[in-house]
C-alpha positions in Angstrom: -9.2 27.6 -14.1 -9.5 24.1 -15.8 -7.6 23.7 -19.3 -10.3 23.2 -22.0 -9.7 21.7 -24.9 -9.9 23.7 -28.3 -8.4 21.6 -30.7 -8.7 18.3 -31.6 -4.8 18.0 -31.8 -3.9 18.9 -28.2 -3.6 14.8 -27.7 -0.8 15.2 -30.0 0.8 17.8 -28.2 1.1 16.1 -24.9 3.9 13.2 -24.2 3.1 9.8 -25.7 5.0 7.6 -23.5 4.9 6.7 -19.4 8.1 5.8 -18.7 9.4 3.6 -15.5 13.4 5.2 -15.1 15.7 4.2 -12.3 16.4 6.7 -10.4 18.9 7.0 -6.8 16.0 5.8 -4.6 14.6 3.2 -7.2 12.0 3.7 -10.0 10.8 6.8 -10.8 7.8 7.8 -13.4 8.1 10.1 -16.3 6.3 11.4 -19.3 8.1 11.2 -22.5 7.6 13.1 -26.1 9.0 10.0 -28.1 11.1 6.9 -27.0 14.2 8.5 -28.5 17.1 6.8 -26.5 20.2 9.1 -28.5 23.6 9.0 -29.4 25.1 5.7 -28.2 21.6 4.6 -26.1 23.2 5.7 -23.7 19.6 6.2 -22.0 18.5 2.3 -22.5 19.8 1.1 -18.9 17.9 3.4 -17.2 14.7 2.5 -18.7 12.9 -0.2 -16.2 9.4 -0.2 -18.4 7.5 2.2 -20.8 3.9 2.2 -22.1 2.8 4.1 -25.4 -0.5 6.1 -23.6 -3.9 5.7 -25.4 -5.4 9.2 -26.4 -7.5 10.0 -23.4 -4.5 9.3 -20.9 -2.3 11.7 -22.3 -3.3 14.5 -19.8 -3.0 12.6 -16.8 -0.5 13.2 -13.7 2.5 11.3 -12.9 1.0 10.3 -9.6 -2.5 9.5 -11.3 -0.3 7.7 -13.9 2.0 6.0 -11.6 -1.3 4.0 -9.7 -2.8 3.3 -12.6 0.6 1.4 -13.7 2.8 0.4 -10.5 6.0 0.2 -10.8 8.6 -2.9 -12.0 10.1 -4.8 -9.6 13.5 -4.1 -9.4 15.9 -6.7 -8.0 18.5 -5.2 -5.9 21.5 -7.2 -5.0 
């Protein structure tokens, strides 16, 4: 059964952020709540890109996502 909306502030409760992370077999999407990098940033250097989503693409798929906004190019040496 399809999710219907019901409140006006389901946008809110959905992740704000697509985030590029590099991952073992090179960049890999995610969803994020907030860009909240912790104690130390210790997360920074696995960030390749992010994007703050607009409203009505909070509720997309990774994969849907991911082709809308391709990956970085990563360099590998």
């Amino acid at each position: 059964m399809a999710r219907t909306r019901t409140r006006d502030t389901d946008a809110e409760d959905l992740p704000r952020y697509f985030v590029w992370v590099r991952g073992l077999e090179g960049p890999e999407p995610q969803k994020w709540m907030a860009m909240d990098f912790g104690i130390g940033d210790w997360k920074r250097p696995l960030v390749l890109a992010y994007l703050e989503l607009p409203v009505d693409e909070r509720h997309l798929s990774l994969s849907m996502l991911a082709r809308r906004y391709p990956p970085p190019r990563v360099d590998v040496l």
